[in-house]
C-alpha positions as CSV (number, residue, x, y, z in Angstrom):
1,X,-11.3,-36.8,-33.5
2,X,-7.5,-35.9,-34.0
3,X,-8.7,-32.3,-35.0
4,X,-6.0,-29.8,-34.0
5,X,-7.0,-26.0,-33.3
6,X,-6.2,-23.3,-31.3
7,X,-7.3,-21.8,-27.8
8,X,-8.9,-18.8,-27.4
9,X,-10.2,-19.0,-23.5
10,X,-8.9,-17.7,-20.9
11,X,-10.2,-20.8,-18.4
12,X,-6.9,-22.5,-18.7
13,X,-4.4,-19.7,-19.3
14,X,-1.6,-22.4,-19.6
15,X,-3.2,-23.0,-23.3
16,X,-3.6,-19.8,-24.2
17,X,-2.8,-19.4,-27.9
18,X,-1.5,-22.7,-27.9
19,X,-2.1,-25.6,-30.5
20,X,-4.0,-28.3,-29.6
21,X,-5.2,-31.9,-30.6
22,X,-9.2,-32.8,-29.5
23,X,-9.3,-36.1,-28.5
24,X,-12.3,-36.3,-26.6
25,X,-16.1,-35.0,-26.0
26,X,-17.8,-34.4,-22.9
27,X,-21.4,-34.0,-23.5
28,X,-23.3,-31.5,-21.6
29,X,-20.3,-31.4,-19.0
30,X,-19.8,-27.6,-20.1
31,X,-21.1,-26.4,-17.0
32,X,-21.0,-29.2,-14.6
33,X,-18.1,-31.2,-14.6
34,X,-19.5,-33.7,-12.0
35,X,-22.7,-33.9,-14.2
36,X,-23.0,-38.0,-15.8
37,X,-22.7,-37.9,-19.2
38,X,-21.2,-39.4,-22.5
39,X,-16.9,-39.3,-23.3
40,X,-17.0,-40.0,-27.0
41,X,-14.4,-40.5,-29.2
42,X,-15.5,-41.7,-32.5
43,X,-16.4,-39.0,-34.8
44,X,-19.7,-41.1,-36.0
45,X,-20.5,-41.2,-32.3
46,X,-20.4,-37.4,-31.5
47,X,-22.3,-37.3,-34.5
48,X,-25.3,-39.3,-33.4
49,X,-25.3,-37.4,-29.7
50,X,-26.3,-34.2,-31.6
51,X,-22.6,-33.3,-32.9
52,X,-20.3,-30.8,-30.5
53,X,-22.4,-28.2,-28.8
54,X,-21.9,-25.3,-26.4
55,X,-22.9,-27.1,-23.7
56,X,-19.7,-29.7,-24.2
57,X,-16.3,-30.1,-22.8
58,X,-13.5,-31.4,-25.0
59,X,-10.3,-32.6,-24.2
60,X,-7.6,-31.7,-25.8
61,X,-3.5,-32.4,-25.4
62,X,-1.6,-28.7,-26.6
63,X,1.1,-29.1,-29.0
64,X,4.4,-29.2,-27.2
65,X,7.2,-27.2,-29.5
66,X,10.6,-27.7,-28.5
67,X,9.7,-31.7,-28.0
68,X,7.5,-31.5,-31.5
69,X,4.7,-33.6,-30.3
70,X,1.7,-33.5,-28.7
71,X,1.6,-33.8,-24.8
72,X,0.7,-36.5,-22.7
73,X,-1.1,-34.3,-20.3
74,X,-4.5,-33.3,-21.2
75,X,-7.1,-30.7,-20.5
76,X,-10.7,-29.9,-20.6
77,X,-11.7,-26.8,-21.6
78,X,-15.2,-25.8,-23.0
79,X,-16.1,-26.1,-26.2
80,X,-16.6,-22.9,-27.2
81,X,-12.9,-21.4,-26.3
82,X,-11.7,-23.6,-29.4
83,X,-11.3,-21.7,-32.4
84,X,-12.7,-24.6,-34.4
85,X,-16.2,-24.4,-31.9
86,X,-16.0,-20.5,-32.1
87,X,-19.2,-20.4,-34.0
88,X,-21.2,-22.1,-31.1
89,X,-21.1,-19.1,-28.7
């Protein structure tokens, strides 16, 4: 984890274009937040549940400028709408 990308969705328009920091996955929460299913944070983890998919969730804290850090605050948006996950859609 710690992988830092960009937004390219348009789900949470408050991160749009924005840098951000993946510090989470959501399995299979992609289209059903309320669904049960694995956080995982450890890169050999996500690796053993089948890697990142399009059906995952990731959360991820944006990049705040002004402040130069990353924000406490965090958001979930799909996998896919990370430039970094692109290639799953």
């Amino acid at each position: 984890m710690g992988i830092t990308t960009t937004y390219l969705g348009t789900e949470h328009s408050y991160l749009k274009s924005h840098e951000v920091r993946v510090i989470g996955v959501l399995k299979g929460a992609a289209y059903d937040l309320d669904a049960d299913g694995d956080y995982l944070t450890d890169d050999r983890d996500i690796a053993r549940a089948g890697g990142v998919t399009a059906n995952d969730r990731v959360e991820v804290q944006p990049w705040i400028e002004q402040e130069g850090r990353f924000s406490f605050a965090s958001s979930d948006p799909r996998a896919v709408d990370l430039a970094c996950f692109a290639h799953l859609r």
